[in-house]
N, C-alpha and C positions, 0 to 999 in steps of 0.2 A: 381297339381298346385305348383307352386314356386314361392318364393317372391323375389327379387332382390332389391339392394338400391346402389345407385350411390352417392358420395360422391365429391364434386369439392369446394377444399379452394381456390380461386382465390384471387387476389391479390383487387379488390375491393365487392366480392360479394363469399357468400359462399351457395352452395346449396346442397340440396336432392331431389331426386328422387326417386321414387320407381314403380318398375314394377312390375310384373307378367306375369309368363311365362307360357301358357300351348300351350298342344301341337294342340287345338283346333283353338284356338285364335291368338296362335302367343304371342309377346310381348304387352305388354299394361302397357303405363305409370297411376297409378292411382295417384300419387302426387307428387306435385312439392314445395318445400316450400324453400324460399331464405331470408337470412339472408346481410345486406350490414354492411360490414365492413371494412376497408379502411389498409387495409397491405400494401400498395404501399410504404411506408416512408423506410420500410425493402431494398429498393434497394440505399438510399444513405445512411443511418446507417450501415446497414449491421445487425440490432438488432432488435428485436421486444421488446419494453417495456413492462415491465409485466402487466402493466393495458389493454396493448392490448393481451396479453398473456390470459390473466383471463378471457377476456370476450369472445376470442375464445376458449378455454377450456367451459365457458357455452357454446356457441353455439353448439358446439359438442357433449355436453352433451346432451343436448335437440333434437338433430338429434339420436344419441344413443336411445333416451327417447322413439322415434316416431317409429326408428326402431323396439323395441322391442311389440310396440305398434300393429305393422303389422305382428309381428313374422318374420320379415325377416330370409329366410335361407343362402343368401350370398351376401355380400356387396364387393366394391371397393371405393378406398381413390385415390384423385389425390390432388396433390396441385401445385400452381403457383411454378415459381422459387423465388418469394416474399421470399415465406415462406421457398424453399427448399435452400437457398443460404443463407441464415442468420444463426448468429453463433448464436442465440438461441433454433434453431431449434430443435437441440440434446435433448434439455431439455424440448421444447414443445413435443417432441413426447414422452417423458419419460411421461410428466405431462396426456397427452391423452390418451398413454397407462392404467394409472392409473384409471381414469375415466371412461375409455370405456370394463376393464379387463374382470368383469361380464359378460359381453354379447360376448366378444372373446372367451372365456375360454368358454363358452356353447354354440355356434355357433363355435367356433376352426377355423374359418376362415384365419386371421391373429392373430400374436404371436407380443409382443415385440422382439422376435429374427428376425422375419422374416421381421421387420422393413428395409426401405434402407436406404444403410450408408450414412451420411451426412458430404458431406467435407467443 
């Protein structure tokens, strides 16, 4: 069996999933857990203030937390162009990276290098 975790920072709502894959079964979602947070402001700024910084960095912490919690073996990150269009972006993914290294670095799934470039 295999554990799989889906990762979606949208622009009002940030969630996880987590599945399980066998070859019995098939896929099977066992949890869904959503976080509302409001990134939308990111498309007339072009910035994400750091107090909304912070508290996406916890969220993602605590998705990390739940991961590790399920042992997941492979995850994916998507995010809105909220997020992926904003000149802080650079520095939120530095900051996540940060937060999230532990569980990359022993899962090797995603790297900070294998991060995508952000124009």
């Amino acid at each position: 069996m295999k554990t799989f975790a889906a990762i979606n920072v949208g622009s009002y709502e940030q969630t996880l999933k987590i599945y399980t894959i066998t070859k019995n079964s098939g896929i099977r979602e066992v949890d869904w857990i959503r976080n509302r947070l409001d990134l939308g402001g990111t498309f007339a700024t072009g910035k994400l203030s750091h107090e909304v910084m912070d508290e996406l960095c916890a969220v993602l912490r605590n998705f990390v937390s739940i991961m590790e919690g399920y042992r997941v073996d492979d995850y994916r990150a998507c995010a809105t162009s909220a997020l992926r269009r904003c000149t802080t972006s650079t520095s939120f993914s530095a900051s996540f990276f940060r937060l999230a290294s532990r569980w990359i670095r022993r899962n090797s799934c995603l790297s900070p290098a294998a991060a995508p470039a952000t124009t």
